[in-house]
PATOR-336329 format. One record per residue (C-alpha): x, y, z; residue in three letters. Coordinates in pm, whole numbers, padded with zeros to 5 digits, always signed. Each point is the difference from the previous one (the first is absolute). Layout:
N
XYZALA...
//
This chain:
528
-05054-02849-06015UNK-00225+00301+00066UNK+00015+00387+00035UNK-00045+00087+00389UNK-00250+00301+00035UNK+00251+00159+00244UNK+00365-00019-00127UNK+00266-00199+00299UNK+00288+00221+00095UNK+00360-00143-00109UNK+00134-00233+00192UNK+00347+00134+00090UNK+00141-00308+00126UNK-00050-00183-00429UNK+00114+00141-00279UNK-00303+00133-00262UNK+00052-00140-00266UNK-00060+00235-00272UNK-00232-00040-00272UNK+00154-00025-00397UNK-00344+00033-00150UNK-00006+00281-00203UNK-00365+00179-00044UNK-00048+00109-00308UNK-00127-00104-00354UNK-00136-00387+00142UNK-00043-00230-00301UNK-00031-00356+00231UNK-00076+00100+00306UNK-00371+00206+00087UNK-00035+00287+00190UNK-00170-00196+00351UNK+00281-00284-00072UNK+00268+00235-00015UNK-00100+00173+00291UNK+00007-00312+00230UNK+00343-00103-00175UNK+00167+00282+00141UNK-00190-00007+00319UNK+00153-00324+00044UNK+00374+00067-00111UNK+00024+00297+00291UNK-00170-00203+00249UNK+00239-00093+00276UNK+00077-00346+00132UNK-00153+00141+00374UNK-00304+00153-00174UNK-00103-00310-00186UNK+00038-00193+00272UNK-00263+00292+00259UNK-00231+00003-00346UNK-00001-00368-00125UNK+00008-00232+00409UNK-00273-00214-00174UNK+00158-00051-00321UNK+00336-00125+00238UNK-00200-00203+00199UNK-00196-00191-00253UNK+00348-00110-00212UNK+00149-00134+00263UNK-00312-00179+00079UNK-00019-00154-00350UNK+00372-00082+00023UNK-00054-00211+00247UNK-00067-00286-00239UNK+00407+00055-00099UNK+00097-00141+00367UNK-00188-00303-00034UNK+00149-00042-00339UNK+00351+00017+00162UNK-00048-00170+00335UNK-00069-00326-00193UNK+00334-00063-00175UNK+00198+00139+00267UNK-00153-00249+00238UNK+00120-00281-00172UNK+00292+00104-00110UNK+00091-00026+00419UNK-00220-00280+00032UNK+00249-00166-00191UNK+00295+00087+00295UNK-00283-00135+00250UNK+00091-00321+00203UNK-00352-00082+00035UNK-00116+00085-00299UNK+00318-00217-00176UNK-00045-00304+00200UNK-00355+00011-00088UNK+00016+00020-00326UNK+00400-00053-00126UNK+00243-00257-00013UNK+00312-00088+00180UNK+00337+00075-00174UNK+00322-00050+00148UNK-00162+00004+00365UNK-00238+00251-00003UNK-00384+00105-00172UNK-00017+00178-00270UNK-00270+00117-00291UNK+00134-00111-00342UNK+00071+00257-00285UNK-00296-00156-00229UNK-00270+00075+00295UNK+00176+00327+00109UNK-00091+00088-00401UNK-00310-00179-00039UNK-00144+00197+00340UNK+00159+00330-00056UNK-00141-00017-00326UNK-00370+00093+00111UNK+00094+00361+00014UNK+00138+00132-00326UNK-00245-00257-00182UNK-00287+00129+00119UNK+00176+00382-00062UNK-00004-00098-00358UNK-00333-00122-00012UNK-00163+00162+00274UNK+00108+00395-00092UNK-00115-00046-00409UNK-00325-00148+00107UNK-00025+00295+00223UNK+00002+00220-00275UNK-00348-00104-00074UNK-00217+00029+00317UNK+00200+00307+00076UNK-00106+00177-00335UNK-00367-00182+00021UNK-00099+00049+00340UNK+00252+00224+00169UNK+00286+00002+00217UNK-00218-00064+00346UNK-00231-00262-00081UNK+00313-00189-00173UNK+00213+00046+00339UNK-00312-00112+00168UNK-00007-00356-00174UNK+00395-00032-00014UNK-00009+00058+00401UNK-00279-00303+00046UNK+00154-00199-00221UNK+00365+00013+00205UNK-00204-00067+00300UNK-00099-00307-00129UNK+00315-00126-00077UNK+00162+00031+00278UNK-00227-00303+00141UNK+00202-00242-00254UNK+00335+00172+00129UNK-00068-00053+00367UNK-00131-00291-00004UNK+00240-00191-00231UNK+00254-00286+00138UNK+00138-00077-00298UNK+00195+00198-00292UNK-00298-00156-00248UNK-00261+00184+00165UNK+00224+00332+00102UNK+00087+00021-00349UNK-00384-00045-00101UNK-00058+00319+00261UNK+00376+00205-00125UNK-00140+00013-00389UNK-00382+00075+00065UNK+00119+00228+00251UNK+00280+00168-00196UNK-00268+00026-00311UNK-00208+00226+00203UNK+00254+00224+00157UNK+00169+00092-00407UNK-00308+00234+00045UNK+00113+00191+00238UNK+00338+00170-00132UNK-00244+00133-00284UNK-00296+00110+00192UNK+00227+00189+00259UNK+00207+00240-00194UNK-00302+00054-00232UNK-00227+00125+00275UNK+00265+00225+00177UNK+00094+00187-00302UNK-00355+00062-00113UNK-00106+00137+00330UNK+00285+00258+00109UNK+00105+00303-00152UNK+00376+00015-00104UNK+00196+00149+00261UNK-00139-00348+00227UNK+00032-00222-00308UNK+00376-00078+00047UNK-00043-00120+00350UNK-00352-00185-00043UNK+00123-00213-00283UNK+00282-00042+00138UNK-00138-00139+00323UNK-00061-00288-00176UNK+00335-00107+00067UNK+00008+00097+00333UNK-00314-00279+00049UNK+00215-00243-00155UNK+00258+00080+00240UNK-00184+00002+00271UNK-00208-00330-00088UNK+00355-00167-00043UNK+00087+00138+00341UNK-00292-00105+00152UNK+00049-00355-00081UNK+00359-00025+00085UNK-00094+00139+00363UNK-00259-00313+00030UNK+00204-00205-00126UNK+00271+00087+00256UNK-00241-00032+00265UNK-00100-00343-00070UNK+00278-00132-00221UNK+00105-00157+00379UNK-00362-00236+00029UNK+00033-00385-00037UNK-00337-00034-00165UNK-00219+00100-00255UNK-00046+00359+00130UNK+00320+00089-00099UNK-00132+00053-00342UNK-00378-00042+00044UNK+00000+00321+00182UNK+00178+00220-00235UNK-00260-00106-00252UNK-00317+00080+00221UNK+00181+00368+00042UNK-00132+00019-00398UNK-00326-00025+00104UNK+00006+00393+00215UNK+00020+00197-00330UNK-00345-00125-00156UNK-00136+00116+00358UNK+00101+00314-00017UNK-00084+00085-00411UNK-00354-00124+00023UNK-00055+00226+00331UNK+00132+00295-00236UNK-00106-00079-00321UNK-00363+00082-00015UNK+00101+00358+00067UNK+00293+00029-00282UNK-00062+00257-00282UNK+00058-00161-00324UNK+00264+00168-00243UNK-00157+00350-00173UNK+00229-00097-00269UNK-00172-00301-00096UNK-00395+00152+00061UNK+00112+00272-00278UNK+00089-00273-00213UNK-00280-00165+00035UNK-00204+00329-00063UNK-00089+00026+00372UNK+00029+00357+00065UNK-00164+00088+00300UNK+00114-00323+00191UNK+00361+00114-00158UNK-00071+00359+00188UNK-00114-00171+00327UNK+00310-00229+00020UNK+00205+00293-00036UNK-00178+00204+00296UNK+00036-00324+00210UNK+00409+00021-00080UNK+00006+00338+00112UNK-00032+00245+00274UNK-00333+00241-00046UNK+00255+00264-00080UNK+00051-00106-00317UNK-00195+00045-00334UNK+00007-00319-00184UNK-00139+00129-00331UNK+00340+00126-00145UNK+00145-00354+00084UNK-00305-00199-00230UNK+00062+00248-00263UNK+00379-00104-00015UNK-00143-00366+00059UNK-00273+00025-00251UNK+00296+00181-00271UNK+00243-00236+00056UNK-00245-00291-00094UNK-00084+00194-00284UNK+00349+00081-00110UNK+00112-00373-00008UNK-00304-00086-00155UNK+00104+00232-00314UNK+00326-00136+00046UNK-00130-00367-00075UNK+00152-00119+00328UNK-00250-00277+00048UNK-00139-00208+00290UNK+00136-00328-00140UNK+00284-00225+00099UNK+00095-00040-00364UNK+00004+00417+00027UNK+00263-00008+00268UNK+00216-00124-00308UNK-00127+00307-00228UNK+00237+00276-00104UNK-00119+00243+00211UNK+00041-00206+00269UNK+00258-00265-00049UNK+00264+00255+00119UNK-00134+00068+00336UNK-00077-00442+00040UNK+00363-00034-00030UNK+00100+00198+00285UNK-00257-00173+00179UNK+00083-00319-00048UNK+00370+00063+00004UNK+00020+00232+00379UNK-00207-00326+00136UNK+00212-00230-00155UNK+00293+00156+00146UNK-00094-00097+00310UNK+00011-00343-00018UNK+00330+00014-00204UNK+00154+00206+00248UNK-00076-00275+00278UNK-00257+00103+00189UNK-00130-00389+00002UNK+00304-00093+00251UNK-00228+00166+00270UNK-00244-00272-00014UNK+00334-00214+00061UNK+00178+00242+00246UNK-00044-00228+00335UNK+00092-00326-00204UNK+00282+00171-00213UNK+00111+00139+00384UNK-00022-00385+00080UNK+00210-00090-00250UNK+00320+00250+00023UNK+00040-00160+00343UNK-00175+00189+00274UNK-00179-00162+00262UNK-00397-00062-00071UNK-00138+00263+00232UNK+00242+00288-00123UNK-00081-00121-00340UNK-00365+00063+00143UNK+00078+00327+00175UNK+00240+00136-00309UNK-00290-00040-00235UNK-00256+00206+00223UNK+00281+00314-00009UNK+00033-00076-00326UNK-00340+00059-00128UNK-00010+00276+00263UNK+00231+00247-00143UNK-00237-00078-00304UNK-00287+00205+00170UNK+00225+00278+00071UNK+00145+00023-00341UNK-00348-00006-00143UNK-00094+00273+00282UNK+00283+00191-00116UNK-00072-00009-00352UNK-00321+00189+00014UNK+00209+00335+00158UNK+00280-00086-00262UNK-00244+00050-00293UNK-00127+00325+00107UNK+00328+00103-00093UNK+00167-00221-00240UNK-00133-00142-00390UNK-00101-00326-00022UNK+00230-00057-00264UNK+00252+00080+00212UNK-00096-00186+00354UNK-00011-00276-00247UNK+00294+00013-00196UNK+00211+00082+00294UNK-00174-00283+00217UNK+00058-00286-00279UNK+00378+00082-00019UNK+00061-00059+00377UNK-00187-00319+00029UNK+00214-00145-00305UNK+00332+00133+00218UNK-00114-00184+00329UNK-00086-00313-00229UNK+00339-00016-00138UNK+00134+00030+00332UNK-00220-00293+00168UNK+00171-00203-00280UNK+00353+00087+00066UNK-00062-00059+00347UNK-00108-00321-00058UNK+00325-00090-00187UNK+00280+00021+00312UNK+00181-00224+00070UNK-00100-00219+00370UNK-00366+00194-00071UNK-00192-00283+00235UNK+00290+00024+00238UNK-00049+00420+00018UNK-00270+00106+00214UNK+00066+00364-00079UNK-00024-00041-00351UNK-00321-00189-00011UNK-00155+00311+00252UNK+00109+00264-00209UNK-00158-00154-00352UNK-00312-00070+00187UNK+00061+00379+00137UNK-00019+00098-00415UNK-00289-00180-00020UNK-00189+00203+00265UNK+00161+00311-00175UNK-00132-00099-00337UNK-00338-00082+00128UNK+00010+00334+00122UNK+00146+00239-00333UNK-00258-00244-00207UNK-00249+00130+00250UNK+00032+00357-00056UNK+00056+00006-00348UNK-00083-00248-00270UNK-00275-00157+00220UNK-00247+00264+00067UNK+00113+00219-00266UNK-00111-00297-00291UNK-00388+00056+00121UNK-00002+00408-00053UNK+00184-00091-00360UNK-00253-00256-00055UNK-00306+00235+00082UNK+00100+00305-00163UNK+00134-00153-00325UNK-00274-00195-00089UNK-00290+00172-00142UNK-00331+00033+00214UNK-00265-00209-00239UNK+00263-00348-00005UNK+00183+00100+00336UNK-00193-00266+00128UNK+00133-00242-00233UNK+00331+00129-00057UNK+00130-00067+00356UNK-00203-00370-00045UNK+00284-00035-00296UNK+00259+00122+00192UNK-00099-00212+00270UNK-00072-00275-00188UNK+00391-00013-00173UNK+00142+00077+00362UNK-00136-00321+00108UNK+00111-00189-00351UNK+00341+00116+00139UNK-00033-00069+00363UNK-00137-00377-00104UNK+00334-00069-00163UNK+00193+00167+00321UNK-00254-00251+00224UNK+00118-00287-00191UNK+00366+00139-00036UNK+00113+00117+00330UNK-00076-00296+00242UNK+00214-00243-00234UNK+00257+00330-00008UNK-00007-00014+00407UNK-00078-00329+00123UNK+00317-00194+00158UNK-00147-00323-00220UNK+00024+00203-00273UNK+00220+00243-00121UNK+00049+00175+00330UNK+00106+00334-00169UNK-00056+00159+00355UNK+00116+00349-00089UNK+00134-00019-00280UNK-00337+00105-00126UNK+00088+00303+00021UNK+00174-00035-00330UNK-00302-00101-00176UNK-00227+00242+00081UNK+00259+00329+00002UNK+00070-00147-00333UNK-00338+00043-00121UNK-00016+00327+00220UNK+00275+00145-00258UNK-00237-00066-00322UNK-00295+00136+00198UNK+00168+00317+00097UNK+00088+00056-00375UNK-00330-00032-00163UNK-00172+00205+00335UNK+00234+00289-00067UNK-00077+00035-00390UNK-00413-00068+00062UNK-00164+00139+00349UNK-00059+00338-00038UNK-00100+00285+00263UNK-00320-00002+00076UNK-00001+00184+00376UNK-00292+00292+00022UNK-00147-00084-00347UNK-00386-00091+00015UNK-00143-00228-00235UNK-00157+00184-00219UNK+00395+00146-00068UNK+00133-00304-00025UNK-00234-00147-00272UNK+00147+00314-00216UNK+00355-00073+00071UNK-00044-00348-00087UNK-00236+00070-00287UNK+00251+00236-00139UNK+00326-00258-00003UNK+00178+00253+00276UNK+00369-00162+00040UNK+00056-00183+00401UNK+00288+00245+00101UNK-00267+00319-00119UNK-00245-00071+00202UNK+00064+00176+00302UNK+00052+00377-00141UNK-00247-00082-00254UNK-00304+00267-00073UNK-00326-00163-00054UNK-00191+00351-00130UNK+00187+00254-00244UNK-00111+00366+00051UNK
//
């Protein structure tokens, strides 16, 4: 993001990558702007991280939000495998308490509705008022709803908490990955975007270990207390928050120049010289300004941007028709293909634990590998372990085969994991660096917004698909989703391009200048 007064020896142990800006005859780019472009392209993934500690520490701090966002529907997806929690609030069928498919939807339905609603009104505040001060509202609002969700005792009133609730954290999947990529320079970008995925991992985890810890209660606690957990990430944001920086990408915009410089020096290390990095700030504004680009929703939809929306929305779409909304089912689906309730309980903890160590893996990956590649590659396995869930579903005696039913809930962890260090980390770097910088804001509250459209239908679909009163597909899910996985794969192969070790300001010329997907990687911005 900056030029460090006294140049970092090499790290030996990372490749450089090396810089394919050419200096020479600059039409787009200015002299300051250029020279911070190619400070950043031969910056090291070691030296950004010794120049730029603040600039790490404050995006994971804003991604925070992300874990709250994913604990929620993860929680009740096990609440639902609960004995406490069914009794409660279920029905008896054929001897035993369970939640019926129309409440499963109606409660799981909090989350994607309010990522619909909740990430385009974000848009607004965000572009009015800033990303901190728009974090800081979102984080008292969630606070307040957990009240209804603890406190409930009947699905009326938890579903009363599950939509207000889920309305607020929509907000959050937009505000994160915004603020990250706006505060890093690009060799970090990769791995702070991407850590948005790693929260949702982990807040998934987090609530499967509490709920395994007090899935065995008799009483209300069994679920009360997994709810009260919500209320330790407001503590620790409002303790933090006063002291944030606010994004120098949205001060310039806002024609803030010396708060835009001060932000910058506050995401650094005193060795480096921020100026350079405003310049290229300052001329990529300009750039996208002259290329109409807009600030509008309606200007996500433009030509010059409509290109980059659509690989957007469709890398975040993926991702729910992959699958990835089993996990909030794992335990129950577990449940369901005959193991016992507490290694149902214990399978879905490793399960969502290889999940943090695919997503830790990914980051090293991507020093080293394309995006469009991780991706690519990534999608194709998970629609090969789908297919094989299915078949494994379809021998003969399944119910009677213990060894079968361990070794397609064995795919499942694997899955969980390949979806982890590919397509689910890798989506937030594609959705950062391909939309442009004055509607990135409100690009990734589209993309997020027809995500959710998505993931309502698969909330509605896939308890009727898995329930035993219902169709009790068990794994033959599998089918349906590596199905889809096939059409996905097709249309990501012929539309994400490269965009590894480009900065912004190089990727609003590719774009603006139609480059084809599969020339993006040896493409040269600046002719000599």
């Amino acid at each position: 993001m900056g030029e460090a007064t006294t140049s970092p020896a090499p790290d030996r142990d990372v490749e450089t990558p090396k810089a394919d800006l050419k200096i020479g005859a600059v039409e787009e780019i200015g002299n300051d702007a250029l020279q911070a472009t190619v400070q950043e392209k031969t910056l090291t993934f070691p030296q950004a991280c010794r120049l730029y500690p603040t600039a790490i520490g404050w995006s994971l701090f804003f991604s925070l939000g992300v874990i709250m966002c994913a604990f929620d529907p993860q929680l009740l997806g096990n609440l639902y495998a609960t004995p406490a929690f069914q009794k409660d609030f279920g029905y008896k069928y054929q001897g035993e308490y369970i939640i019926s498919a129309p409440w499963q939807t109606g409660l799981s339905m909090g989350n994607p509705i309010g990522q619909v609603v909740g990430a385009l009104f974000a848009g607004y505040p965000m572009e009015w008022y800033g990303r901190k001060k728009t974090f800081a509202v979102c984080v008292a609002g969630t606070a307040a709803c957990v009240f209804i969700q603890f406190f409930a005792r009947s699905l009326q009133v938890l579903l009363v908490g599950e939509l207000l609730g889920g309305l607020i954290l929509g907000t959050y999947t937009v505000i994160a990955p915004a603020y990250s990529s706006e505060v890093c320079p690009t060799p970090l970008r990769h791995m702070l975007t991407g850590y948005v995925n790693f929260c949702f991992v982990t807040g998934q985890l987090i609530a499967n270990a509490i709920i395994n810890g007090t899935q065995k209660l008799d009483n209300h606690w069994a679920y009360s207390a997994p709810f009260a957990v919500q209320w330790l990430w407001p503590l620790v944001i409002f303790i933090g928050l006063p002291f944030a920086p606010e994004s120098p990408w949205w001060l310039v915009r806002k024609g803030r120049m010396e708060a835009a410089e001060d932000s910058l020096k506050r995401l650094a290390s005193s060795e480096v010289d921020v100026k350079p990095t405003l310049a290229m700030i300052i001329e990529t504004d300009r750039l996208e300004h002259e290329m109409q680009s807009g600030s509008k929703y309606s200007d996500c939809f433009n030509k010059f941007n409509l290109r980059r929306t659509e690989i957007c929305v469709g890398v975040y779409s993926i991702q729910v028709l992959s699958g990835i909304y089993l996990v909030g089912y794992n335990t129950y689906f577990f449940e369901l293909a005959g193991l016992p309730t507490n290694k149902a309980f214990d399978m879905g903890v490793g399960y969502l634990a290889v999940g943090v160590l695919g997503t830790i893996l990914s980051w090293f990956v991507m020093l080293y590998v394309g995006r469009r590649t991780l991706y690519n590659s990534g999608l194709a396995m998970l629609v090969v372990l789908m297919l094989v869930i299915g078949i494994l579903d379809c021998v003969p005696n399944y119910s009677s085969r213990p060894s079968v039913i361990w070794g397609q809930s064995s795919l499942m962890v694997l899955w969980n994991f390949f979806y982890d260090l590919s397509i689910g980390p890798v989506c937030f770097v594609i959705l950062c660096e391909c939309s442009a910088t004055k509607v990135r804001e409100k690009t990734i509250a589209v993309a997020t917004a027809v995500q959710a459209l998505l993931a309502i239908v698969m909330t509605v679909a896939i308890p009727y698909m898995i329930n035993p009163d219902e169709a009790n597909m068990r794994g033959k899910v599998g089918f349906f989703f590596g199905g889809l996985g096939v059409f996905c794969f097709l249309w990501s192969f012929f539309r994400v391009p490269e965009t590894m070790n480009r900065t912004y300001e190089e990727l609003d010329i590719m774009f603006e200048r139609n480059v084809p997907t599969r020339k993006f990687a040896k493409y040269e911005v600046v002719d000599a």
